[in-house]
SELUM-910933 format. One record per residue: residue number from 1; x, y, z of N, C-alpha, C in turn. Coordinates in steps of 0.05 Angstrom, whole numbers, plus 5000, padded with zeros to 4 digits. Each point is the difference from the previous one (the first is absolute). Example, Ala and Ser with C-alpha at 12.3 -4.5 7.8 and 13.67 -1.06 7.14 Angstrom:
atom k:1 | nc1:5264 | nc2:4886 | nc3:5156 | cac1:4982 | cac2:5024 | cac3:5000 | cc1:5018 | cc2:5024 | cc3:5000
atom k:2 | nc1:4993 | nc2:5021 | nc3:4986 | cac1:5016 | cac2:5024 | cac3:5001 | cc1:4985 | cc2:5022 | cc3:5014
//
This chain:
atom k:1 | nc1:6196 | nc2:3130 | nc3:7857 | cac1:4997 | cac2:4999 | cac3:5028 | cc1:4978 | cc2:5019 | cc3:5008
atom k:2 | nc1:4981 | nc2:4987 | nc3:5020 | cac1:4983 | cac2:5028 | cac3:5008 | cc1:5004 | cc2:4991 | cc3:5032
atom k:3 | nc1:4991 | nc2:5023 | nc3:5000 | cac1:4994 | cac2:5006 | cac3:5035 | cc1:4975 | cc2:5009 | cc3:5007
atom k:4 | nc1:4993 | nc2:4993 | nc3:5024 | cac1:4982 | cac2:5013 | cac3:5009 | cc1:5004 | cc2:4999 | cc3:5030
atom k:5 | nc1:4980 | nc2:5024 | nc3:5003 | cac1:5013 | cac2:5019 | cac3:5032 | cc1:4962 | cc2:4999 | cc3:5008
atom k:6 | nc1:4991 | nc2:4987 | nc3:5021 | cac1:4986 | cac2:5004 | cac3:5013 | cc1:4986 | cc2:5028 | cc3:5003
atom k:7 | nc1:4975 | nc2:5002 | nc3:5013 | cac1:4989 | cac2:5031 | cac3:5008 | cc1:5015 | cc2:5012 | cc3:5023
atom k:8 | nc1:5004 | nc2:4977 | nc3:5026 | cac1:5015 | cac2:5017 | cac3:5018 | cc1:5027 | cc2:4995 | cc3:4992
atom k:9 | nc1:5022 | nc2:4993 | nc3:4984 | cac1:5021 | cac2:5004 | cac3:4995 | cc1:5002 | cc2:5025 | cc3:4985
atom k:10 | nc1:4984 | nc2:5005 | nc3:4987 | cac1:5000 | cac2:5029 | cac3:4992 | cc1:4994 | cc2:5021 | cc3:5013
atom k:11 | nc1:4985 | nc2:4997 | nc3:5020 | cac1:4994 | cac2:5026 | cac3:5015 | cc1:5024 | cc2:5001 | cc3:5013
atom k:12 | nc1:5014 | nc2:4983 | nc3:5012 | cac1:5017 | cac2:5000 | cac3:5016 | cc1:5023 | cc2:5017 | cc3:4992
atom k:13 | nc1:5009 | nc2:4987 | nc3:4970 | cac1:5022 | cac2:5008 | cac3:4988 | cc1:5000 | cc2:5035 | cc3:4993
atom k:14 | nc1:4966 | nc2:4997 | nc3:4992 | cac1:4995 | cac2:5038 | cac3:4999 | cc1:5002 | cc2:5014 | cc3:5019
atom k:15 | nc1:5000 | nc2:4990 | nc3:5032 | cac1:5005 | cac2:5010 | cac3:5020 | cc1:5019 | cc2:5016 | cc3:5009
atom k:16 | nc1:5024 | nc2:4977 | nc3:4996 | cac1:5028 | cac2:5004 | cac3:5002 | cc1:5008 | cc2:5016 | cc3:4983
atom k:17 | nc1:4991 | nc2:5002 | nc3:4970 | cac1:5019 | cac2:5025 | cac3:4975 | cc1:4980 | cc2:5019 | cc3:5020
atom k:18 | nc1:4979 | nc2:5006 | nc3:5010 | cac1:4994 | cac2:5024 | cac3:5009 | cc1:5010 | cc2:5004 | cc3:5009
atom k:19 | nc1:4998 | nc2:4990 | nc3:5030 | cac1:5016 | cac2:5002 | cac3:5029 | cc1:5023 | cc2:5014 | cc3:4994
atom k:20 | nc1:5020 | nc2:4986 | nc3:4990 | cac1:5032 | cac2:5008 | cac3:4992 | cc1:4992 | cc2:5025 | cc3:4985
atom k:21 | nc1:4988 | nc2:5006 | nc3:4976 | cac1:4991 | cac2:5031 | cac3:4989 | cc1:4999 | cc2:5017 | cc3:5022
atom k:22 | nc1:4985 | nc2:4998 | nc3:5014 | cac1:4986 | cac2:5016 | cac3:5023 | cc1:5016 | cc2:5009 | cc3:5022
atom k:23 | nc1:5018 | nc2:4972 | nc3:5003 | cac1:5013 | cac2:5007 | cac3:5020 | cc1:5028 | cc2:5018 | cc3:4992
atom k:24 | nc1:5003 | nc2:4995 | nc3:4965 | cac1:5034 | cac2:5014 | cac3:4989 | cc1:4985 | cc2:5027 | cc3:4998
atom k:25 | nc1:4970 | nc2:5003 | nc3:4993 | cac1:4997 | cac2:5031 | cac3:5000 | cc1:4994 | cc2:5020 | cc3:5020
atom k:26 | nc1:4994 | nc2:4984 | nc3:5023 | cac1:5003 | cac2:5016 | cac3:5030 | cc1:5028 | cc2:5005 | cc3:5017
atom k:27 | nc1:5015 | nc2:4982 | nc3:4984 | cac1:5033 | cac2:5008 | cac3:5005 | cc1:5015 | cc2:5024 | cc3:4993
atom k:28 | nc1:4994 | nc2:4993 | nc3:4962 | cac1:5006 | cac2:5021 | cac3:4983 | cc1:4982 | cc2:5037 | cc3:5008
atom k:29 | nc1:4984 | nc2:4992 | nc3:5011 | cac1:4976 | cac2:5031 | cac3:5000 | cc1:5018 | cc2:5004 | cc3:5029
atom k:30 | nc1:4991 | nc2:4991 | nc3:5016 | cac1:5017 | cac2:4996 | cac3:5033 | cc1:5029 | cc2:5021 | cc3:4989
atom k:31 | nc1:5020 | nc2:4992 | nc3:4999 | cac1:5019 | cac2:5005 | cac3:4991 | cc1:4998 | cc2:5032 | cc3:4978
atom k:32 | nc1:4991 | nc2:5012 | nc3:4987 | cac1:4990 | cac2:5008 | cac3:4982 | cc1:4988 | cc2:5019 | cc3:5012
atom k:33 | nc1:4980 | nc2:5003 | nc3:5022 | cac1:4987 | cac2:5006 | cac3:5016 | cc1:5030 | cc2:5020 | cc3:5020
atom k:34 | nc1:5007 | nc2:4976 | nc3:5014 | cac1:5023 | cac2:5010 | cac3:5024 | cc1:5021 | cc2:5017 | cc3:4982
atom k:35 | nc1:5014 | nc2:4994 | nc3:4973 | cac1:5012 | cac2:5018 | cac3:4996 | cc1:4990 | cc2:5032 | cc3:4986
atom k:36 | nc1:4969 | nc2:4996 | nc3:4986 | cac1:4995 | cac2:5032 | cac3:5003 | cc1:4994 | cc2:5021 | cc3:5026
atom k:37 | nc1:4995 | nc2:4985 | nc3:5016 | cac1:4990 | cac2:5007 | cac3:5028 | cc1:5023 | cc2:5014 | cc3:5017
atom k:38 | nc1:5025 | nc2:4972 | nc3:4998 | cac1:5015 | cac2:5013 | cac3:5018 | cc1:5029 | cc2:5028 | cc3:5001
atom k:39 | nc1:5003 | nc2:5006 | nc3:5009 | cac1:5018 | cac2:5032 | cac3:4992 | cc1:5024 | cc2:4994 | cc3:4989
atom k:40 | nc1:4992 | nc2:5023 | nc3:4986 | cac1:5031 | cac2:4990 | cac3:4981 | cc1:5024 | cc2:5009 | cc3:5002
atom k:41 | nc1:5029 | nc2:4986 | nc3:5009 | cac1:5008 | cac2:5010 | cac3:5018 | cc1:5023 | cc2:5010 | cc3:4987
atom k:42 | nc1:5017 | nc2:5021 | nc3:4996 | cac1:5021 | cac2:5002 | cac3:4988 | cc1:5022 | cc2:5014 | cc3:5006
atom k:43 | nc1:5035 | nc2:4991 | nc3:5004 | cac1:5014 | cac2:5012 | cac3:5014 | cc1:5004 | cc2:5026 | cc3:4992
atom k:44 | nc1:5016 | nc2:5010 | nc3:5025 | cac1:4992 | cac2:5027 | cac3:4994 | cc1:5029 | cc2:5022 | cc3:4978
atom k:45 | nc1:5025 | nc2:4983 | nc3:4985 | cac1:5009 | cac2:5000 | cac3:4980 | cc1:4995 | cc2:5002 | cc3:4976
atom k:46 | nc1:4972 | nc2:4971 | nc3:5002 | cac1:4976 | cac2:5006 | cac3:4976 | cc1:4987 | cc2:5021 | cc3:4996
atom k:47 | nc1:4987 | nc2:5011 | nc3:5028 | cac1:4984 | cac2:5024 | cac3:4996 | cc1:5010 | cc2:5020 | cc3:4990
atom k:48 | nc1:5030 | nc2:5010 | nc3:5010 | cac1:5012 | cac2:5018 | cac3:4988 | cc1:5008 | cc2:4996 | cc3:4974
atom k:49 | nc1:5012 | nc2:4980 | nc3:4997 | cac1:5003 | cac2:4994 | cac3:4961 | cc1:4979 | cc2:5010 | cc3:4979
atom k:50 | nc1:4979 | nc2:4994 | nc3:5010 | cac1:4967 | cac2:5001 | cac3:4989 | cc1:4991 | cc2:5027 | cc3:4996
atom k:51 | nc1:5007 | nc2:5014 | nc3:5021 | cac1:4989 | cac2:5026 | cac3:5001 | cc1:5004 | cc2:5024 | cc3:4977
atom k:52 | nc1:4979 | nc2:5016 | nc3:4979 | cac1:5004 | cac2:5015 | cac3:4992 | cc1:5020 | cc2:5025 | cc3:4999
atom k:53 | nc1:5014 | nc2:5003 | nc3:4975 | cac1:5013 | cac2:5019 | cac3:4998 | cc1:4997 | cc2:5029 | cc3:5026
atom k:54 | nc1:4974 | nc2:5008 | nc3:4997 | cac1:4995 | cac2:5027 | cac3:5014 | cc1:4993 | cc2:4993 | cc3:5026
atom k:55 | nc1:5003 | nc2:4968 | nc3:5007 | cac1:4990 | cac2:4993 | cac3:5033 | cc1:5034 | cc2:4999 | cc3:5016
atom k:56 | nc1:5015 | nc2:4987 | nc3:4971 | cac1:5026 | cac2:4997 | cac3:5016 | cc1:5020 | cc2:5035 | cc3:5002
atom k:57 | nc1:4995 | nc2:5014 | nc3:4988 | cac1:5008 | cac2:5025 | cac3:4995 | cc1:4990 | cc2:5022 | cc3:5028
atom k:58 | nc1:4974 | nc2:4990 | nc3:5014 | cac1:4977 | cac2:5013 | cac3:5014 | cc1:5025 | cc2:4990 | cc3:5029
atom k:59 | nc1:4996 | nc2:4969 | nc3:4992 | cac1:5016 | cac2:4992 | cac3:5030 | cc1:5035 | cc2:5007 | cc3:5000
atom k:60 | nc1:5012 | nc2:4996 | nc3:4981 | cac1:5028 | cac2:5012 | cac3:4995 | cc1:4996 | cc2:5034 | cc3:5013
atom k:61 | nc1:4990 | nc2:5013 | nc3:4997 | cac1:4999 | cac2:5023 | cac3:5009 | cc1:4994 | cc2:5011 | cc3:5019
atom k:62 | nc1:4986 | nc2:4976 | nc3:5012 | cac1:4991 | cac2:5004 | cac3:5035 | cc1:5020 | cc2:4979 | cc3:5019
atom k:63 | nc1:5014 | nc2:4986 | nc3:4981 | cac1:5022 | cac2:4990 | cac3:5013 | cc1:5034 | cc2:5012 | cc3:5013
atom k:64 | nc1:4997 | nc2:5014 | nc3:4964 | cac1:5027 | cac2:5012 | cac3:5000 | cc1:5001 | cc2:5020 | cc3:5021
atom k:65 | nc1:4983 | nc2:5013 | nc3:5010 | cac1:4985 | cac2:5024 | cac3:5021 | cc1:5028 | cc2:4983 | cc3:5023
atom k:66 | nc1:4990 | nc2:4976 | nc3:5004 | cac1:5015 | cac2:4987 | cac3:5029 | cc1:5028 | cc2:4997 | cc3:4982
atom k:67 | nc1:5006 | nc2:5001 | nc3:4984 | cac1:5025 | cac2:4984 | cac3:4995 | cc1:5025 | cc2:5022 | cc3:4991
atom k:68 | nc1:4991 | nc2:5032 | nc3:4997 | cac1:5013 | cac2:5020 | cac3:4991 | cc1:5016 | cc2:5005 | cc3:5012
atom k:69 | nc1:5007 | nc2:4997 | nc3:5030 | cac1:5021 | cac2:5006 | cac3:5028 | cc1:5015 | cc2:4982 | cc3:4990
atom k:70 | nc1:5003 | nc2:4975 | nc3:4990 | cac1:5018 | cac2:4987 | cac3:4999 | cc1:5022 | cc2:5005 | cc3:4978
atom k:71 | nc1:5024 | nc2:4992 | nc3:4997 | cac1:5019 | cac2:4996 | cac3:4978 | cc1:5006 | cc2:4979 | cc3:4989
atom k:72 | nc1:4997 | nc2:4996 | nc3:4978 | cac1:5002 | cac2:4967 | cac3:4988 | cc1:5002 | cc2:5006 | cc3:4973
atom k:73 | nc1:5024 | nc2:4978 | nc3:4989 | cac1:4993 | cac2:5003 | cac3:4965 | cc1:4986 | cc2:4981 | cc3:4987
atom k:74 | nc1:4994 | nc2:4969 | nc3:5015 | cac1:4995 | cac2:4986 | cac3:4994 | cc1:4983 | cc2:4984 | cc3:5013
atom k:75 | nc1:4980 | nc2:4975 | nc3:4986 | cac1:4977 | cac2:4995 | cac3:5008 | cc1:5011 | cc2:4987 | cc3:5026
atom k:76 | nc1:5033 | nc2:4981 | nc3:4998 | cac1:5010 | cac2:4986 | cac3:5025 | cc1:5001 | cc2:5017 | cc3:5028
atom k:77 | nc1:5012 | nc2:5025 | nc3:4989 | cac1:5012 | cac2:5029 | cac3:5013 | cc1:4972 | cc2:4999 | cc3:5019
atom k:78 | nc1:4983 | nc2:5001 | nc3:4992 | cac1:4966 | cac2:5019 | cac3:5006 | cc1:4992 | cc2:4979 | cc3:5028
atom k:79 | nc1:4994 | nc2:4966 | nc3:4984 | cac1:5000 | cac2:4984 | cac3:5022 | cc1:5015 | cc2:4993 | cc3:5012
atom k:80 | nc1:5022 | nc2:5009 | nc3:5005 | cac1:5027 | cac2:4996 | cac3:5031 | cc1:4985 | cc2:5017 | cc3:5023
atom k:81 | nc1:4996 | nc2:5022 | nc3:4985 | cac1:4992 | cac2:5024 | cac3:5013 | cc1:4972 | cc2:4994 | cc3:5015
atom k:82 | nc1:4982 | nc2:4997 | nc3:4985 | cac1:4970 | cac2:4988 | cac3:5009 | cc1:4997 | cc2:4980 | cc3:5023
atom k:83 | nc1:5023 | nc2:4977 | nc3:4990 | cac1:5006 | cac2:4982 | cac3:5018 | cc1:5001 | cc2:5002 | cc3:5032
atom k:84 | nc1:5024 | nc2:5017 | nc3:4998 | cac1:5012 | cac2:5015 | cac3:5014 | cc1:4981 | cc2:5013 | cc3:5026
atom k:85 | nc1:4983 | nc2:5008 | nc3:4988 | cac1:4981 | cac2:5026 | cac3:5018 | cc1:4975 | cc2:4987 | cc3:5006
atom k:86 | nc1:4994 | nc2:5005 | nc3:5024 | cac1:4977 | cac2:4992 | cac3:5007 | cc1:4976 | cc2:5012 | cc3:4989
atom k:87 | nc1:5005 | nc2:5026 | nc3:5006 | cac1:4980 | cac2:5021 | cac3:4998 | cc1:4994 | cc2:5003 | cc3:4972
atom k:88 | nc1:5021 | nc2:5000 | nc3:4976 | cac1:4991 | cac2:4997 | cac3:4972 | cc1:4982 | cc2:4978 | cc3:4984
atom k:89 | nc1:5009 | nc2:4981 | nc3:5027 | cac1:4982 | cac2:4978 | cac3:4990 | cc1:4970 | cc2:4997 | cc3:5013
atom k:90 | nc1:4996 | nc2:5008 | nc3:5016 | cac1:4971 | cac2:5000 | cac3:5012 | cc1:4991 | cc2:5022 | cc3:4980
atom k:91 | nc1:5008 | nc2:5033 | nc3:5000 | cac1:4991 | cac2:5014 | cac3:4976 | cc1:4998 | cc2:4988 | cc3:4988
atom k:92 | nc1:5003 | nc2:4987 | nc3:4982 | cac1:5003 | cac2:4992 | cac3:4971 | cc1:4976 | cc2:4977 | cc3:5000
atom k:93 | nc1:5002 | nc2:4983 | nc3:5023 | cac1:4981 | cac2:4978 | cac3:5003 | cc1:4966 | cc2:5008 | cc3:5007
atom k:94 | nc1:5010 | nc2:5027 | nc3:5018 | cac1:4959 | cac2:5020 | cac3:5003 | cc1:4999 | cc2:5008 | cc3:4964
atom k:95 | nc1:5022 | nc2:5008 | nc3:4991 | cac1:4986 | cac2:5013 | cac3:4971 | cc1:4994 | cc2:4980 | cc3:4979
atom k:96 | nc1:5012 | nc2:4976 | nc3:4999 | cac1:4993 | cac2:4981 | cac3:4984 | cc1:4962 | cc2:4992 | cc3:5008
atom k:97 | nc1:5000 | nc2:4989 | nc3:5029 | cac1:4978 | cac2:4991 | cac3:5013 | cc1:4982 | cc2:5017 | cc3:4988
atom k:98 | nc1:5002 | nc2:5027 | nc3:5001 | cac1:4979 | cac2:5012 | cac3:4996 | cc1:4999 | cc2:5005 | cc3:4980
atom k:99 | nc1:5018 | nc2:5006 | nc3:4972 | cac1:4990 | cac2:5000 | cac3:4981 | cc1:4988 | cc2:4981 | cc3:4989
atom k:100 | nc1:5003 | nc2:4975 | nc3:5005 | cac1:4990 | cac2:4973 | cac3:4993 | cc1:4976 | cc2:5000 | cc3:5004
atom k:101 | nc1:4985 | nc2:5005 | nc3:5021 | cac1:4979 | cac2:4996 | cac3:5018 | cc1:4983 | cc2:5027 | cc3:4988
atom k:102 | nc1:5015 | nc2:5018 | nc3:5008 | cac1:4974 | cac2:5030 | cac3:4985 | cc1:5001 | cc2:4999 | cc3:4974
atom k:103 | nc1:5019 | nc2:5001 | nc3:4982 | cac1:5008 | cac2:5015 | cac3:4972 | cc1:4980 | cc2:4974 | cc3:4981
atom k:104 | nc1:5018 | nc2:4969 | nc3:5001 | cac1:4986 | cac2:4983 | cac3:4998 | cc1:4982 | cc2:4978 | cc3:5010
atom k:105 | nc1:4981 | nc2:5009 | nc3:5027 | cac1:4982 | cac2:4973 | cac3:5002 | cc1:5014 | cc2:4983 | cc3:5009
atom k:106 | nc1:5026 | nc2:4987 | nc3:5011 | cac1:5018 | cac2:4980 | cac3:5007 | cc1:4990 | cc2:4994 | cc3:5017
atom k:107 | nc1:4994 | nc2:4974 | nc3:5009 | cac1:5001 | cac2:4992 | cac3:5030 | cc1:5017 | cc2:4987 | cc3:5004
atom k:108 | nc1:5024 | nc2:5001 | nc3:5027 | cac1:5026 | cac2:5000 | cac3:4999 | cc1:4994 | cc2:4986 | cc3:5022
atom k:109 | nc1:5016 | nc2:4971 | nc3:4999 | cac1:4994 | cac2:4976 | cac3:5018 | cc1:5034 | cc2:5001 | cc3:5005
atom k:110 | nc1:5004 | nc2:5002 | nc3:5029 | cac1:5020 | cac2:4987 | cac3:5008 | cc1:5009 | cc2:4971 | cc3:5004
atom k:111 | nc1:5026 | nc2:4992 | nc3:4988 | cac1:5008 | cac2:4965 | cac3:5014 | cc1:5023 | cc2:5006 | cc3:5002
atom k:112 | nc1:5006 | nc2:4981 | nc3:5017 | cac1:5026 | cac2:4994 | cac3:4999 | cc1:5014 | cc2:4972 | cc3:5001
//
């Protein structure tokens, strides 16, 4: 069996594998593009998990500062208490903010 394909059936056909090339690699780069670009966002559970030995030791110790008045044996004990108080929790929420933001570079996006 042979075939044969015309001059403009061929340009045509080369058109289209381009076109579609061209158009899957301005998708792929697009895409590729938007996710190095855009910020990378990560809760803020993660951040603390993540954080170095001598970063979490630095903030444990500027924490415990607010948390020493209290009596608690246990991690439940600690947040009843936290819960509880207004004022321990705004402390606690300026010293997180700011260590986030000064210590590490954070930029700290509110949602809700």
């Amino acid at each position: 069996m042979h075939v044969t394909v015309t001059q403009g059936e061929a340009d045509e056909s080369c058109c289209q594998r381009l076109s579609c090339r061209s158009t899957a690699g301005g998708v792929f780069g697009g895409l590729i593009g938007a996710r190095m670009t855009a910020p990378r966002f990560k809760p803020l559970p993660q951040i603390l998990w993540e954080l170095s030995p001598a970063e979490k030791q630095k903030f444990y110790s500027e924490s415990i500062v607010i948390l020493e008045c209290l009596q608690w044996t246990d991690i439940d004990e600690l947040t009843a208490l936290v819960m509880g108080n207004a004022g321990l929790q705004e402390k606690l929420t300026i010293l997180l903010t700011e260590y986030l933001s000064k210590e590490l570079g954070i930029k700290i996006q509110y949602q809700q």
